[in-house]
N, C-alpha and C positions, 0 to 999 in steps of 0.2 A: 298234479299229474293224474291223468286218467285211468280207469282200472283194466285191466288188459281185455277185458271183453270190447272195449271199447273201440281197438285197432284192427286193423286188419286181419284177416289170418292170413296165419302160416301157410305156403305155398310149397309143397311138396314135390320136387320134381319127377321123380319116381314113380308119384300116382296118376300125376296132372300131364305131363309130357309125353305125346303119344310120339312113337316111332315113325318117321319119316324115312321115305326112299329115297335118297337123296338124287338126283338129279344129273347128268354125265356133264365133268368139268367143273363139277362142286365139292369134290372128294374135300378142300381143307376146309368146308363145314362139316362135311360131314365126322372128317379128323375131330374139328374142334368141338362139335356134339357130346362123340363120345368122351371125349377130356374130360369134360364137364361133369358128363353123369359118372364117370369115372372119380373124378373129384369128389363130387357128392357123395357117393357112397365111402367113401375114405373116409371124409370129414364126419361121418357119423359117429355116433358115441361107442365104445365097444363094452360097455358094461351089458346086464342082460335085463329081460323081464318088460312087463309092461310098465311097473313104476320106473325103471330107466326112460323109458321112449316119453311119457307122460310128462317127468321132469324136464329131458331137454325139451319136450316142444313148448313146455313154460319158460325156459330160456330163452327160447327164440321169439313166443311172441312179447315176453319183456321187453326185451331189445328194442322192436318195434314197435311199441309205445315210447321208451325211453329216447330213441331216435327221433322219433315225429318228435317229440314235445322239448326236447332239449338239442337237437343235433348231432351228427357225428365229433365234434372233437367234443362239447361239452360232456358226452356220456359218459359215465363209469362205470366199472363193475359191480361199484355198491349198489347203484341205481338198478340195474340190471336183478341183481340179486333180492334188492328189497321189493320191486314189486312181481320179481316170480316166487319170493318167499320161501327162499334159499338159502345157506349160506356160502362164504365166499369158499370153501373147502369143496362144497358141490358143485359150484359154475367150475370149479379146476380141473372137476374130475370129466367134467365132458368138453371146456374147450381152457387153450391155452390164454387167449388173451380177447379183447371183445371185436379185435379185429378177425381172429379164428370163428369167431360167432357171425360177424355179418359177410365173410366170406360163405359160411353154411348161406347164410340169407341171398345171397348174391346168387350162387350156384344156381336155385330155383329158379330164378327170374332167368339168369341165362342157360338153361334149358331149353325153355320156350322159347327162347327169342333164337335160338338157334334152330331149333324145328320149325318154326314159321319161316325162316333165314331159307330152309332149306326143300321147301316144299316148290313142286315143280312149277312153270310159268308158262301156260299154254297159248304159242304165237299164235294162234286165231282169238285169243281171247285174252287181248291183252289188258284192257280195262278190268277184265272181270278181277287179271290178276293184281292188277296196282290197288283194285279195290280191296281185295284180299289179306295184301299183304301191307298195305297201309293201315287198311282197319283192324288188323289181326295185333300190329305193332301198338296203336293207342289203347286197343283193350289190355293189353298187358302192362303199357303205361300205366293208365290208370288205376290196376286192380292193384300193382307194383310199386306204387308213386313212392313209398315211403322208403321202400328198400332203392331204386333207384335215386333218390335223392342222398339217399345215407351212400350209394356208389359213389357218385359223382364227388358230394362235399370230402369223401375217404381219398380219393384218388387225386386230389391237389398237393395230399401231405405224406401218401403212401405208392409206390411205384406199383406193389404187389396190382393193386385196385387199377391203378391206370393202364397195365397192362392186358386185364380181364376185359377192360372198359372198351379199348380198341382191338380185343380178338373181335368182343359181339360182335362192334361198328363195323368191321374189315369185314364180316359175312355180308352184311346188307350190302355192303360196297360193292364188294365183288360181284355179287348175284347182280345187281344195277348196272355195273360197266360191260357185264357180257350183253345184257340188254342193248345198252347204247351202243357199246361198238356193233351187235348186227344189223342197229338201227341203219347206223352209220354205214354199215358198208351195202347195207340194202341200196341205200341212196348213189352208190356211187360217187358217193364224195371223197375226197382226200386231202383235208385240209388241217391234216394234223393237230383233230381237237381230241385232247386227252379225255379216254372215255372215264376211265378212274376218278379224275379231279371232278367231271361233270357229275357223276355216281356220287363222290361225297357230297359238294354240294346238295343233290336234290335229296340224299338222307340225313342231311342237317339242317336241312328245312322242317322236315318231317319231328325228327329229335327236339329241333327247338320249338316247335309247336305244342310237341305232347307235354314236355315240360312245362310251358307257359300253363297252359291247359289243364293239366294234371298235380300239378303240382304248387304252381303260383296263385292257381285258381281262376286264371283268365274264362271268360263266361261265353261256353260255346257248344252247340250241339253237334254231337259224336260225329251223327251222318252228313250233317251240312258240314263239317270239318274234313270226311275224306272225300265230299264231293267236290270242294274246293280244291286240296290239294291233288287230287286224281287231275283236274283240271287243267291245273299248273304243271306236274309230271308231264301230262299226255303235249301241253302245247311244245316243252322243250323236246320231248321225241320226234313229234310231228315236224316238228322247226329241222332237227336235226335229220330226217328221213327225207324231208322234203317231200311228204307225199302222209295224208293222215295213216295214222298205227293205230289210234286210240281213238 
């Protein structure tokens, strides 16, 4: 197993998540935001001092080594403990069980992915914003991979995880579908195509890409990646407006 210098760092939402205005008709991102950072600050340790903070953020980045190199069911708290050089009476004393610990981990990531969720979409600049908010969503993949992969493998065997997993999702979604449906109604069309299903769709295109990508290691560069999918996004708009957007 690796030495913890070795993984990622720790992502702090708190320091890293800048405040967004959120946007009119986005209030339950902007709800689900503040959850988050509400959560996070919860889930912090309440012991005191700088040797508290010091220790949990050795907890957390154990974790994500022990994560990356064994997986979410394979980890344990010994693993955890043994290479933040703990015992297990100290990992107790800042979280409950190591699902308590990668929900801390989790909280960060979606932070971000909520501020970027919820950062405005300017109709004269609609590429700019797909490029924005595609490319914004892979740098976070990718700086994240380890802690979103420990989501996803967590939330097949825990509901807590699968439900965290589809707040984020439901932001992207919703921000997409208000897109589409003004597409759509820009066009005058009315042929009862569900802007929501079409919304998931093109954000699980996006998801399974960064995954592949980020995480599988599939061999791809960043900007040829969001210029492809910007692409793709912009032709089902286009298609659906009947008239170019992007």
């Amino acid at each position: 197993m690796r030495p913890l210098a070795s993984c990622g760092r720790y992502h702090d939402p708190i320091v890293s998540a800048t405040p967004q205005q959120p946007p009119a008709g986005s209030a339950s991102v902007g709800e689900a935001e503040q959850s988050a950072a509400r959560d996070a600050a919860a889930s912090r340790p309440r012991t005191g001092g700088r040797k508290s903070t010091d220790t949990a953020a050795r907890l957390r980045q154990a974790a994500l080594v022990a994560f990356e190199d064994l997986g979410w069911q394979a980890t344990r708290v010994a693993d955890i403990t043994r290479l933040a050089g703990v015992s297990h009476g100290t990992f107790y004393t800042y979280y409950e069980n190591k699902a308590a610990l990668a929900e801390d981990l989790i909280r960060s990531s979606m932070a971000d992915l909520m501020a970027l969720a919820s950062e405005p979409w300017k109709a004269n600049d609609v590429r700019g914003a797909l490029e924005r908010v595609i490319g914004g969503f892979l740098d976070v993949y990718q700086r994240d991979r380890v802690i979103l992969r420990t989501w996803l493998e967590a939330a097949r065997e825990n509901r807590r995880f699968s439900v965290r997993y589809l707040e984020a999702r439901g932001a992207y979604v919703d921000r997409v579908a208000e897109l589409v449906a003004a597409v759509t109604a820009a066009s005058g069309r009315h042929e009862g195509r569900p802007p929501r299903t079409i919304a998931s769709a093109l954000v699980a295109m996006v998801e399974h890409f960064a995954y592949c990508w980020a995480v599988l290691g599939e061999d791809h560069d960043r900007d040829d990646a969001v210029a492809a999918l910007v692409v793709i996004w912009g032709s089902t708009l286009n298609e659906l407006a009947g008239f170019p957007v992007v």
